[in-house]
N, C-alpha and C positions, 0 to 999 in steps of 0.2 A: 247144310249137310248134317244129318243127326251126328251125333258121337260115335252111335256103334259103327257106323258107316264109313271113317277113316282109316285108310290102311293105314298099315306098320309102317308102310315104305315114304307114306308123308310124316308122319308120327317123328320119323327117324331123319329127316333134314335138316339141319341146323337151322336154327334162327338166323331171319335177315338183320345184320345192323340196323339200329335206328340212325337216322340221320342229328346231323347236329341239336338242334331243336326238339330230338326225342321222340320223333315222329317216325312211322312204320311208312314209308313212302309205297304205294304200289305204282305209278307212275309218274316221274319227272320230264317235264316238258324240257325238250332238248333246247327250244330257241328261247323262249320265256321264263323258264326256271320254276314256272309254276309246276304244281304238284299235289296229284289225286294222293291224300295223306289222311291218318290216322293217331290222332295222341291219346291214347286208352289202354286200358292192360291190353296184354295180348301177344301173340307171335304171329310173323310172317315167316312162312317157311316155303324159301325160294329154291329150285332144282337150278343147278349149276346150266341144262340146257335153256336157252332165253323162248324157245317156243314149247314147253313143257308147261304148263299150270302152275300160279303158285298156289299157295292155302292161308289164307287166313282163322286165326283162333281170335274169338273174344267171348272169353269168360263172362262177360258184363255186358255185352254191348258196347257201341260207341258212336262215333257222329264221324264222317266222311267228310272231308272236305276236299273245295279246290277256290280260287282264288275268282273262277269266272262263271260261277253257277253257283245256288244254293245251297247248303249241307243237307248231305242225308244219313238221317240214325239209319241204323244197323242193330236188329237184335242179338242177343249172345247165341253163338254157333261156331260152326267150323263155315268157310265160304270158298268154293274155287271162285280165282280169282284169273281170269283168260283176257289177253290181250290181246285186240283185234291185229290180225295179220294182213298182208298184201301179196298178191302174188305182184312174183319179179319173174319174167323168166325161167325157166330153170329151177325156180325158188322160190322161199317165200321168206318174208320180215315182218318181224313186228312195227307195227305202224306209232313213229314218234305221239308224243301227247301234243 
């Protein structure tokens, strides 16, 4: 997503913690503990609702990883970051990693 292109209203979402290890985690594997992460400059800027988008920032780029698949660079940008959902009935959830 270019630069011009980000609202005020992602702009203004606090940064997500990094996890222990310093990493911007966008998904944690509920059973395995594995985890679609990132250790690069940058923010995550997660919206309080869990089916909202989040955003990520890297000034620099960086390299994705997960534990069960190869890395993948990332060049520097802003990136919506969507998490595949499931309907339930009535609903819907975001689908565990």
């Amino acid at each position: 997503m270019p630069e011009k292109a980000v609202p005020n209203a992602v702009r203004d979402l606090p940064p997500a913690p990094r996890d222990r290890r310093g990493r911007m985690v966008l998904a944690l594997g509920e059973v395995t503990g594995h985890a679609h992460a990132l250790k690069a400059p940058g923010t995550l800027r997660r919206s309080p609702d869990p089916m909202t988008p989040d955003h990520l920032h890297l000034p620099s780029g960086g390299l994705l990883v997960h534990e069960e698949h190869a890395a993948i660079s990332l060049p520097k940008g802003w990136y919506r970051v969507v998490r595949q959902r499931e309907y339930v009935p009535g609903s819907a959830r975001v689908v565990a990693d």
